[in-house]
N, C-alpha and C positions, 0 to 999 in steps of 0.2 A: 180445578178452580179453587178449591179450598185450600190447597198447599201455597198457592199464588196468592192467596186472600192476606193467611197470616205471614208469607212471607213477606206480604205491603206493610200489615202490623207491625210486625218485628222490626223492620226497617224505619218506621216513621216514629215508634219507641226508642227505636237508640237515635235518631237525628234530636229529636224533645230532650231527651236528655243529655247529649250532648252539647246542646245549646243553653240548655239551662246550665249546666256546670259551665261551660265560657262567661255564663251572665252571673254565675257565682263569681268567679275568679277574677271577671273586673272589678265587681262591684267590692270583693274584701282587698283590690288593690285600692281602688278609689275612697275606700276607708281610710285605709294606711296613710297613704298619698296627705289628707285630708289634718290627720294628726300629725303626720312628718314637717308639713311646713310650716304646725304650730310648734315645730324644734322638742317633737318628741324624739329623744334619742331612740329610742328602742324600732319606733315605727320608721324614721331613718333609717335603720336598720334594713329594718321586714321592707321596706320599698326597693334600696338596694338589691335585695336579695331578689326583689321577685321581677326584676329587669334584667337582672342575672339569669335567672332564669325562664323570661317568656312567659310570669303567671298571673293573669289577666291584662299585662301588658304584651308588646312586643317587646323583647329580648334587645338591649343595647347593652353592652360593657361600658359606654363613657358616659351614659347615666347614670347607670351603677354605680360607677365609680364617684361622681357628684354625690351621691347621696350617703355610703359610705365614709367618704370624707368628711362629710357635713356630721357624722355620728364619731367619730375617730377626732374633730375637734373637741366635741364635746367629753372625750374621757372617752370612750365604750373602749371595753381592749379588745373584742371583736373586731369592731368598725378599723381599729388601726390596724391590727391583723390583716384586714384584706386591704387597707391600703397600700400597706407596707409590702405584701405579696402580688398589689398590682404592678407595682413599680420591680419588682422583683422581674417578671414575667411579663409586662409591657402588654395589659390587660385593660382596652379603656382609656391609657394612659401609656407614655413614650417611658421608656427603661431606664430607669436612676437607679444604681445600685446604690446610691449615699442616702437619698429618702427612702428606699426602700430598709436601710439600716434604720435609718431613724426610727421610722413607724415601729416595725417589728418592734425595736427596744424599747418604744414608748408599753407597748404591750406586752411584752417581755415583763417590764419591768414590773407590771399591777399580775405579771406570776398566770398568766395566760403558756399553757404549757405547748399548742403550736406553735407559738412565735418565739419561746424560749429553744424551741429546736431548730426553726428555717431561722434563726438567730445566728445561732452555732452553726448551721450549715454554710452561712453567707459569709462566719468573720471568718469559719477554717477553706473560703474558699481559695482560690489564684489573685481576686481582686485583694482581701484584706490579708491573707497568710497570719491573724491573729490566733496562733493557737492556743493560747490561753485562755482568751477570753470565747473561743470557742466550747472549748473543753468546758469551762463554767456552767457556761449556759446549758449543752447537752446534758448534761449531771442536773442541772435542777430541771428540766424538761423529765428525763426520766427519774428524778425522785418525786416528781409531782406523778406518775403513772404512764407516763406518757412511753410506749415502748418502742419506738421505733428508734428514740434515742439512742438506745443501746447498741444496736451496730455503730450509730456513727461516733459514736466512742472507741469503739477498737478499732476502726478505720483512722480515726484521729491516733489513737497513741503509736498506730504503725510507723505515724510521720516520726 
């Protein structure tokens, strides 16, 4: 009976806590939430993200994507980052590889060094065959640290 006793213990310990962090996790999204649609970019953001990821919400890509958006109008080079990689990858949102140029370069361009590379990887892809301006971009991707650049530099110069 004792073994059974703390094994109820133990069990009704992790349900408590587990339910308290669910009611954490809504409640720092419903914070979020709360400053996002006062056109906090940053918290547009953090909303995005945590639809993205199922945290204190349930999990949707085309809310994600809404909110993202909504931070990627405002400047954030993240926010376009992942818009530009939704449309990349049809996340949320139907496959435009022409906005998906855009955003990236929009973020590229304030020197965000993932989108200086899925930059490069988009313009040296079949759709744009820009190797030029692929090459550019891979080059300041990896002069910013960004190391994964560097294969696809000698993959580029092979062309």
């Amino acid at each position: 009976m004792g073994i059974y006793f703390k094994s109820t213990l133990l069990l009704l310990a992790l349900i408590v806590s587990t339910q308290a962090l669910a009611t954490s996790k809504q409640a720092t999204f419903e914070r979020k939430l709360g400053l996002a649609q006062t056109g906090n970019v940053e918290a547009q953001y953090d909303v995005a993200y945590l639809y993205t990821k199922g945290r204190g919400v349930d999990e949707d890509e085309e809310e994600a994507f809404i909110w993202y958006n909504k931070s990627a109008d405002q400047g954030l080079d993240t926010g376009q980052y992942k818009v530009g990689m939704a449309y990349l990858k049809a996340v949320g949102v139907d496959k435009d590889l022409e906005l998906a140029r855009v955003w990236l370069q929009k973020s590229a361009g304030q020197g965000y060094p993932p989108a200086q590379y899925q930059l490069g990887k988009l313009l040296a892809s079949k759709h744009y065959k820009d190797y030029d301006g692929a090459l550019a971009w891979l080059q300041k991707a990896q002069n910013s640290g960004y190391e994964r650049a560097a294969s696809e530099i000698r993959k580029l110069k092979r062309k």
